[in-house]
MIDOSE-1310 file (N, C-alpha, C; in nm, 2 decimals, decimal comma, always signed):
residues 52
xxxx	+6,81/+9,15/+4,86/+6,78/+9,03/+4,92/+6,86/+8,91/+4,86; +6,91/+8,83/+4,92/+6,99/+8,73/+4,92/+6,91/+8,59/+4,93; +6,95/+8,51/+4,79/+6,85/+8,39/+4,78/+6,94/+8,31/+4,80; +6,93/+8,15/+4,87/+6,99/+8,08/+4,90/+6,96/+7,97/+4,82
xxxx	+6,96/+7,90/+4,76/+6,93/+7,79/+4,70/+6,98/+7,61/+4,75; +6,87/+7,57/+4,77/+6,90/+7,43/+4,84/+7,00/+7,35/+4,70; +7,07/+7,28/+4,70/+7,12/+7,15/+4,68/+7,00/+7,02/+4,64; +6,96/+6,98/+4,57/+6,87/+6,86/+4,57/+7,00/+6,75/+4,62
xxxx	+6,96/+6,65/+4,72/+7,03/+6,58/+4,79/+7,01/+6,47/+4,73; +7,13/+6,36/+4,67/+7,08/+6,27/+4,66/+7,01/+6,13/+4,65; +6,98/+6,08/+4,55/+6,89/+5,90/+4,62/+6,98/+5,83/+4,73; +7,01/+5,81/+4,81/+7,06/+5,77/+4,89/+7,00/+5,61/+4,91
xxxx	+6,90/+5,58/+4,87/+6,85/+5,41/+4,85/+6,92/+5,37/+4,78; +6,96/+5,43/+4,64/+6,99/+5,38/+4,49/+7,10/+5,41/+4,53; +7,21/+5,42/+4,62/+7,39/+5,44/+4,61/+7,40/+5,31/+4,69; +7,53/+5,23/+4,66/+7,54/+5,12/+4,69/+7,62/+5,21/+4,81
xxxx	+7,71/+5,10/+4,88/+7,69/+5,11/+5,05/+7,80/+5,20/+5,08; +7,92/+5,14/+5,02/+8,02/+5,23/+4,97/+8,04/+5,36/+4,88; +7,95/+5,38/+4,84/+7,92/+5,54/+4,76/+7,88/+5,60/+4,86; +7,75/+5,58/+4,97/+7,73/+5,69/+5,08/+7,83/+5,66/+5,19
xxxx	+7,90/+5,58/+5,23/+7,99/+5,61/+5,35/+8,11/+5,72/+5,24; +8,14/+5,67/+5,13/+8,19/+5,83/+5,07/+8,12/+5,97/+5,05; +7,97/+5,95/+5,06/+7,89/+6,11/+5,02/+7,90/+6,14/+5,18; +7,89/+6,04/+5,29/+7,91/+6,09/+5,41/+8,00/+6,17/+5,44
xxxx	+8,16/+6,07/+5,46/+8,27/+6,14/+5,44/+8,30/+6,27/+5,41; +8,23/+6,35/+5,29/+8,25/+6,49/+5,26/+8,15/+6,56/+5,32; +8,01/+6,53/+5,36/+7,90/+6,56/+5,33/+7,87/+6,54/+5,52; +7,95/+6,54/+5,67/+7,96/+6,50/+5,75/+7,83/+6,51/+5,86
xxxx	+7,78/+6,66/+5,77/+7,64/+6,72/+5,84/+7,53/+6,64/+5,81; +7,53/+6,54/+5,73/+7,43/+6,51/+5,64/+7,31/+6,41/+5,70; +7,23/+6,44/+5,80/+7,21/+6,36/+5,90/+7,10/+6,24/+5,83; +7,04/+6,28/+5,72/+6,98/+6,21/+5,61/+7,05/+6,08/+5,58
xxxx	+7,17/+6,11/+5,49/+7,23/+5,99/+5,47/+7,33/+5,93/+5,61; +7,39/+5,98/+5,72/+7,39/+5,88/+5,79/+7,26/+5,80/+5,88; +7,17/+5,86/+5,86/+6,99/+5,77/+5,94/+7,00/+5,60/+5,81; +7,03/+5,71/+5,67/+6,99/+5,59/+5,57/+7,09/+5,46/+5,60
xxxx	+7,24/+5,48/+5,64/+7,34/+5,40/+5,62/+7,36/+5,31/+5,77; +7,29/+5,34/+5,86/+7,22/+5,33/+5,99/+7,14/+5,16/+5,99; +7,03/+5,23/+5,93/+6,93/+5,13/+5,89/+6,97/+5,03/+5,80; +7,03/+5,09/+5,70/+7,09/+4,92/+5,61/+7,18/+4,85/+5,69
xxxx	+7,24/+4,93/+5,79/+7,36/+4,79/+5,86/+7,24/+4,73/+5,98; +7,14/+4,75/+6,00/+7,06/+4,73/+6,11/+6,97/+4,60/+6,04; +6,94/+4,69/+5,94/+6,81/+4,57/+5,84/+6,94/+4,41/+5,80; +7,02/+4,46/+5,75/+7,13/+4,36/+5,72/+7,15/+4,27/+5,83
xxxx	+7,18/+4,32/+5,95/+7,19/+4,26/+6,10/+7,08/+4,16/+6,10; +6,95/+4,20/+6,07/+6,83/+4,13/+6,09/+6,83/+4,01/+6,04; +6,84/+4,04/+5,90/+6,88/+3,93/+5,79/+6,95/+3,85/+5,84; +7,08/+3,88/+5,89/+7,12/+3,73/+5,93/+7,09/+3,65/+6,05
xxxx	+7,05/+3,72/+6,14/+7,00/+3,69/+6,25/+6,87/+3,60/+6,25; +6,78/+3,58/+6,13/+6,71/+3,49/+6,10/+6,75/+3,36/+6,06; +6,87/+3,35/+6,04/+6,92/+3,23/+6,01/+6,99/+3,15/+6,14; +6,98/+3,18/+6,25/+7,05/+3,11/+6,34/+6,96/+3,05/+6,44
C-alpha cells in the first residue's frame, strides 16, 4: 500500500501580498491561496471606496 502524505499548506493570512502572488506562481493549482488573494484585493477595494 502506498501512503501519500499531504503537504501542510501554508498561513496564507500571515504572507504579505507579494509572497502569495509568488506561492501562487509555483503553487498554480492552489485554489486556497488564490480565493485568499481574491479577497484582500476585494476587501482593499472596499476600503477605499469608503472614502469617496
Amino acid at each position: 500500500m502506498i501512503v501519500i502524505q499531504k503537504q501542510k499548506k501554508p498561513n496564507f493570512n500571515k504572507m504579505t501580498r507579494q509572497e502569495l502572488r509568488s506561492y501562487i506562481l509555483i503553487h498554480r493549482g492552489d485554489d486556497d491561496a488564490i480565493e485568499v488573494l481574491i479577497n484582500r484585493r476585494n476587501s482593499h477595494r472596499n476600503n477605499f471606496s469608503n472614502l469617496l
